[in-house]
N, C-alpha and C positions, 0 to 999 in steps of 0.2 A: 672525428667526433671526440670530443673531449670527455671525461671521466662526469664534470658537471653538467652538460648536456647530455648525457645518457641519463643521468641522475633525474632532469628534469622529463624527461621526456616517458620514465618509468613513473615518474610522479604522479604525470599527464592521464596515464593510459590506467594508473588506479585510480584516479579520482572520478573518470569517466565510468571505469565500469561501476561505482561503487554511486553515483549521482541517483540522488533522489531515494534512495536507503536513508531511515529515522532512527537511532537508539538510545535510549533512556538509559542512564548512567546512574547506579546505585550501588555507591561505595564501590567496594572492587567489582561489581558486576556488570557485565553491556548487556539489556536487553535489544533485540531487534521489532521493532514495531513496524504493523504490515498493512501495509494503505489498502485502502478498498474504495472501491470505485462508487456512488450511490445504487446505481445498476444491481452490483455484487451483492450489497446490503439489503435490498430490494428484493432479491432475489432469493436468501437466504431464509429472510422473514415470511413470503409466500407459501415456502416448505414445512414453515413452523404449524402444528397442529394446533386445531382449536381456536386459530384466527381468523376472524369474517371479512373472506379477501370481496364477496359481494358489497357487505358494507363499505369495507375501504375504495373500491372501485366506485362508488354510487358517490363516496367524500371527495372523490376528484383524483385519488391514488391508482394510476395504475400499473397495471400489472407487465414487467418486461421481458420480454421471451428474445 
C-alpha cells in the first residue's frame, strides 16, 4: 500500500464516520447542529407543561410512545 492509498482510505473512514453531522460556521467558530427526528420533537413537546395534548390529539396530532 502506498503512502496515497492509506491517505485515501484514512479519508474514507472519516468522512464515514463523520456523514450526516450539520455545522454552522461563524467567523472563526464551528457550531455543531443536532438533527432530531419528528418523533424526538413530538416527544419533547408532549413533556412541555400547560399544553393540551387532548386537544392536539382530537386536531389529528398524536401522541408517540
Amino acid at each position: 500500500m502506498t503512502v496515497l492509498n492509506y491517505m485515501a482510505k484514512q479519508r474514507e473512514k472519516i468522512v464515514a464516520r463523520h456523514s450526516g453531522e450539520t455545522f454552522l460556521l461563524a467567523g472563526d467558530e464551528a457550531v455543531e447542529v443536532k438533527c432530531r427526528t419528528t418523533r424526538d420533537i413530538l416527544r419533547e413537546i408532549d413533556c412541555l407543561p400547560g399544553l393540551n395534548v387532548r386537544e392536539r390529539l382530537t386536531a389529528g396530532i398524536r401522541e408517540f410512545s
